[in-house]
N, C-alpha and C positions, 0 to 999 in steps of 0.2 A: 286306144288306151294301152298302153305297156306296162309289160307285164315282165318281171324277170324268170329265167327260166327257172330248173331242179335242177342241179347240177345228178349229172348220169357219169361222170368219170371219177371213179374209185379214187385215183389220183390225186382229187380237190378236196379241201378241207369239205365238208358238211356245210352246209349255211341254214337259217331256220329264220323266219320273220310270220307274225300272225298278222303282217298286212300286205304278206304278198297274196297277189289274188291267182299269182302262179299255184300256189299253196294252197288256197280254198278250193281251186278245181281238184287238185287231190293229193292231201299231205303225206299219203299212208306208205310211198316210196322215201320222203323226207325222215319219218317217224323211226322205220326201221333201218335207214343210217344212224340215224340220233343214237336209238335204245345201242346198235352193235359198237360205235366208234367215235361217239361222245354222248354218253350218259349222263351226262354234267356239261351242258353246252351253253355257251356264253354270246350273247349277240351284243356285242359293243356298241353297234350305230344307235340301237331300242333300248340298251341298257336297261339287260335283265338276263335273268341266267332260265336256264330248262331243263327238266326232269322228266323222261319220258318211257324207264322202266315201271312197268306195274309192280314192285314192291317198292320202289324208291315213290311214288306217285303217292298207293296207298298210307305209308307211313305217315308222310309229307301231311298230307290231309287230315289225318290223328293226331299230329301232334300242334296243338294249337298254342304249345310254349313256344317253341323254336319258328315257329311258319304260322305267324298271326297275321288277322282278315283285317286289321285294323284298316288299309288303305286300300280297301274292295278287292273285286274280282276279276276286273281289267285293266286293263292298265294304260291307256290313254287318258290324258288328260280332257275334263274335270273328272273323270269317272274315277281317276285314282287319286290318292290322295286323304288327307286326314277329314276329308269331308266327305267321305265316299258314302257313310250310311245314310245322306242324302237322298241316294240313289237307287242304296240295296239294302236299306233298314239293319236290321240285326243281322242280318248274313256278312255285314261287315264289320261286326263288332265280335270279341274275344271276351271269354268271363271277365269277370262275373256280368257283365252288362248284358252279353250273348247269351248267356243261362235264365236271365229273370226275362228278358225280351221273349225269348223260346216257347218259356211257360207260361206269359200269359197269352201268347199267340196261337199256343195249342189248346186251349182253354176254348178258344172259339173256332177251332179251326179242326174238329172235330172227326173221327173215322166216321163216326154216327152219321155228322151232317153230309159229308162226302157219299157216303153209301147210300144216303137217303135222295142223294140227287140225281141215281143215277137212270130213275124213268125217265126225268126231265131230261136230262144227257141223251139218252135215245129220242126222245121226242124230240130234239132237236137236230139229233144226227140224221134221223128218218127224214124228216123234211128239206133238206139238203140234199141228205143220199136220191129221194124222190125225184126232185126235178135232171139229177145227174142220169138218173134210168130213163127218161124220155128224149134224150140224146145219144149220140153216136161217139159223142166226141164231146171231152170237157179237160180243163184245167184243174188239176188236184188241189194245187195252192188256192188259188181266188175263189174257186167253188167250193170247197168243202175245206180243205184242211186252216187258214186262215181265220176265216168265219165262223168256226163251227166251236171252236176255244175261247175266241173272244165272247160270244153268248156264252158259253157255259160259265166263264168267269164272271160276264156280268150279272146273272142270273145267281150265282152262288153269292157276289158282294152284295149286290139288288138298286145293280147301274139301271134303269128304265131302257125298252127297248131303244126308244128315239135316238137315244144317243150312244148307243153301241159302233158303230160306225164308225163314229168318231172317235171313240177312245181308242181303236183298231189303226185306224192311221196315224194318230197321234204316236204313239206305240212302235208302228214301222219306220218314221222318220226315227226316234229315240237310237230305233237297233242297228240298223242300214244304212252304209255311205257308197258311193258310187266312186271312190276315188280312192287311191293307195294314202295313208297318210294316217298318221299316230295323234290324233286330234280328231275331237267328235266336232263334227261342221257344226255352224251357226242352227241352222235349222233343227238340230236336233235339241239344243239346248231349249232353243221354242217350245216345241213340242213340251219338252220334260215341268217347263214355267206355264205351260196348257195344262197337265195331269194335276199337278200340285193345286192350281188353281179351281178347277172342277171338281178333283177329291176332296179339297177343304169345303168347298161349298157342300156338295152331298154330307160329310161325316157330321157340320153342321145341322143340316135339313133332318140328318136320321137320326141325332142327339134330343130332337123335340119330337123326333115319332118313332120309336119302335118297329121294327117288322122283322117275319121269320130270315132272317141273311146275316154273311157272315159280317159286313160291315155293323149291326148291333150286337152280335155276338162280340165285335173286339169293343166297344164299348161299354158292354157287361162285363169284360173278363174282368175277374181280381185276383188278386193271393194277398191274401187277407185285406187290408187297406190301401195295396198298393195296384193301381188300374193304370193304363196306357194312356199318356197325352194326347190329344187330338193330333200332334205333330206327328207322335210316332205311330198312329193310326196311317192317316195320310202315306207316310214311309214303307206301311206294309202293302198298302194298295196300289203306290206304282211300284215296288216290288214283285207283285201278283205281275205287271203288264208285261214283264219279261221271264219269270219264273213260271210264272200260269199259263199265259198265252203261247208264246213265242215258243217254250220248248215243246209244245204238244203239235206244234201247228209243222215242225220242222220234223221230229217225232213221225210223226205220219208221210210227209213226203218223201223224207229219206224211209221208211219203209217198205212206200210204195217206189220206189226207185228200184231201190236193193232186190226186191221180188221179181221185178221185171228182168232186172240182168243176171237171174241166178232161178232158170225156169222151172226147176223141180220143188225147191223153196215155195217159187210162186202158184205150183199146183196145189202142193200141201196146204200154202195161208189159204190158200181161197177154199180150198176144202174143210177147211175149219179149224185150221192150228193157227189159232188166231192170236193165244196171248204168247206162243210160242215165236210167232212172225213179232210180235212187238217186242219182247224179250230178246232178242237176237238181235234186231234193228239196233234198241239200244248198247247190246256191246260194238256192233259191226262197225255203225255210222253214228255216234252218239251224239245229237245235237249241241251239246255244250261238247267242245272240243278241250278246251284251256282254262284254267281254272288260277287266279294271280294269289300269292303271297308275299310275306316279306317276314325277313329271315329277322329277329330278332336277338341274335347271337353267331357267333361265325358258327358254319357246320360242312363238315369234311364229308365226301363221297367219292367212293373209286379214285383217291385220291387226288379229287380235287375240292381246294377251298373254296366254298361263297360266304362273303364277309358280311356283315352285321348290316343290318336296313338293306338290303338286297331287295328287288322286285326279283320274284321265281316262279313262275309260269308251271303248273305243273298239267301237262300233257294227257288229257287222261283218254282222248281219241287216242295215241300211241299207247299208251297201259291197254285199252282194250283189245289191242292188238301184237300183244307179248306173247310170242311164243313159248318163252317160259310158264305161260301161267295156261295160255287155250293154244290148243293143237291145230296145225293148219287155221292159223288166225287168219289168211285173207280167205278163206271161205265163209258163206252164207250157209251157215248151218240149223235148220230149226230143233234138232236133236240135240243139239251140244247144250252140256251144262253152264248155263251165263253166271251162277251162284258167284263169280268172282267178279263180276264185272264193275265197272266203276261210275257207271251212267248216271246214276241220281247219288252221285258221291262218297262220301264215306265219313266214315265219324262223326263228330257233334254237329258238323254242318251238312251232316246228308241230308235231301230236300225232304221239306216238310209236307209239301205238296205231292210227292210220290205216288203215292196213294188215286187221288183226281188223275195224275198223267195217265197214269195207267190205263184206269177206267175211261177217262177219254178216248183214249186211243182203240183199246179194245174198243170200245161199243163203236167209232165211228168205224173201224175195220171189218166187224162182223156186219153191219147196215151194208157197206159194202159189198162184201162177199155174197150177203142175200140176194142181189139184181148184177152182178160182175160175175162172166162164167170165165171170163180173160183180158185181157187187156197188154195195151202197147203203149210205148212211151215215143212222141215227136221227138229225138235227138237234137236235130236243128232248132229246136222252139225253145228246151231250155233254158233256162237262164237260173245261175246259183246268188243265194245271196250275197254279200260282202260284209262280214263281221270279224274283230278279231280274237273273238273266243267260241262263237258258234258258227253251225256247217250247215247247211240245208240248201232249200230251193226258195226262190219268189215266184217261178215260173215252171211248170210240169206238165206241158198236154202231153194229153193223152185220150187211145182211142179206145170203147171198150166192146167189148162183143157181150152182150145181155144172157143173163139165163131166160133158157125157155120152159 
């Protein structure tokens, strides 16, 4: 499989592409040419433009007049386009439609219900963490970090176990391609005509029975007469497979990654700075790397123009790594203040779901930390995923040394 290089001689223009997989092994030498000697950088072949200072980033993200979500959050085809809230419900829509979506979505999608899930969250994470402490040796991804968000999500919507599994893979075809190329493969599109067809069926099923989950919670929500179509139910629920699942699950292995190659870091997390280690994770290695717009007006920066319907990629793995904003940014810091960081977004479309990441994460970290007195990472066995707006692993052994 080839791969193009990073250009390393100062002398070469910069180049930037979110499907080179030169790139996904590690953008953060690419990011910080970008931010110093083209901060307004233009990719001809991908036709789209990149932002990858933290205040050009954050603004970008706030202002939902000029840098509208109308045609999603990636930018491959079908995923972009005027069809995108297909794929990512209200996160691809702009007011007024994005404001009334929002509100009835948080109507069921509650701090209450989130905080109240989170014995079950450990009970879940324990029984996972469990069989990982009766070995020597396990995979972060496929044991635990994968697994361990897909129940939790299913269990917060009130997917039945039997079929957890399968919404899980269904889910990894959606996000994952094995190939350089700006087109979601055939198989994924599968997948995605699998979820729709399952989620309509259940919202169906729960529309004639009631139970404590968030799928009847978004079928109760109102603001006054005005309630969610079965459609745009379905929309938030494969929504959830990638905003729910996937970043928590990426979340965690680029955590446990980062701990590993930054061992003072990794003494502290395991000794108990545990939301500290995930707070940091997310500025360091933040699983959503790129975040897509489009320019609905021309708009000038460091003087350069991007013209009106522009696709613009804003960078927010390279924001979180602006030395103007955090000090010695390629360091793993558990002390540094992340209070600027850009991880679960910014402005009107910062994730709704935040809240759950978090608590996932913490509770399956600290389960961890309970039976993990240390641990190593197989280098060779690796393997990162291939997405072009997120960064993580599908593969992370690892070996662990047990508390006694």
């Amino acid at each position: 499989m080839a791969v193009s290089a990073i250009p390393e001689d100062r002398n070469m223009s910069v180049d930037y592409s979110p499907f080179d997989f030169a790139v996904h092994e590690d953008p953060y030498p690419v990011y910080a040419r970008l931010r110093e000697e083209a901060p307004v950088h233009r990719n001809e072949t991908d036709d789209f433009w990149a932002l990858s200072r933290h205040a050009d980033v954050a603004a970008a993200l706030q202002d939902s007049a000029r840098f509208s979500s109308r045609n999603g959050l990636r930018i491959e085809p079908p995923l972009w386009g005027p069809g995108a809230e297909r794929f990512f419900s209200f996160v691809a829509m702009d007011p007024p439609r994005h404001t009334r979506m929002r509100k009835l979505v948080s109507r069921a999608f509650t701090h209450r219900r989130v905080m109240e899930l989170e014995p079950r969250v450990r009970e879940i994470a324990r029984g996972y963490v469990r069989r990982i402490a009766e070995r020597d040796s396990f995979d972060m991804m496929a044991d635990l970090a994968a697994p361990f968000p897909t129940d939790v999500i299913s269990e917060l919507v009130g997917v039945p176990e039997s079929d957890r599994a399968e919404i899980r893979e269904l889910g990894k075809a959606v996000m994952y391609k094995e190939e350089e190329s700006t087109d979601l493969p055939p198989q994924a599109m599968q997948a995605i005509g699998a979820l729709v067809g399952y989620y309509t069926e259940l919202t169906v099923e729960r529309s004639k029975r009631r139970t404590d989950d968030l799928l009847s919670g978004l079928l109760d929500a109102a603001e006054g007469d005005d309630r969610l179509t079965p459609e745009e139910i379905v929309g938030v629920l494969i929504l959830l497979v990638g905003a729910g699942i996937e970043t928590t699950m990426l979340t965690l292995g680029n955590a446990w990654h980062a701990a590993w190659r930054h061992p003072e870091a990794r003494r502290a997390a395991l000794d108990g700075r545990i939301e500290d280690w995930v707070e940091e994770t997310l500025r360091f290695d933040p699983p959503t790397q790129a975040i897509a717009r489009t320019t609905t007006e021309p708009v000038e920066l460091h003087g350069v123009r991007i013209p009106a319907d522009a696709r613009v990629l804003l960078l927010v793995g390279s924001a979180n790594r602006d030395p103007r904003v955090f000090a010695d940014p390629d360091r793993f810091d558990l002390g540094r203040d992340t209070g600027a960081s850009l991880g679960f977004g910014h402005g009107r479309h910062r994730c709704l779901g935040a809240g759950l990441g978090r608590l996932e994460a913490r509770v399956a970290l600290e389960e961890l930390a309970s039976v993990v007195a240390d641990y190593a990472i197989d280098d060779a066995g690796v393997r990162r995923i291939h997405s072009s707006n997120n960064r993580g692993f599908a593969v992370l052994p690892s070996m662990v040394t047990a508390r006694r």
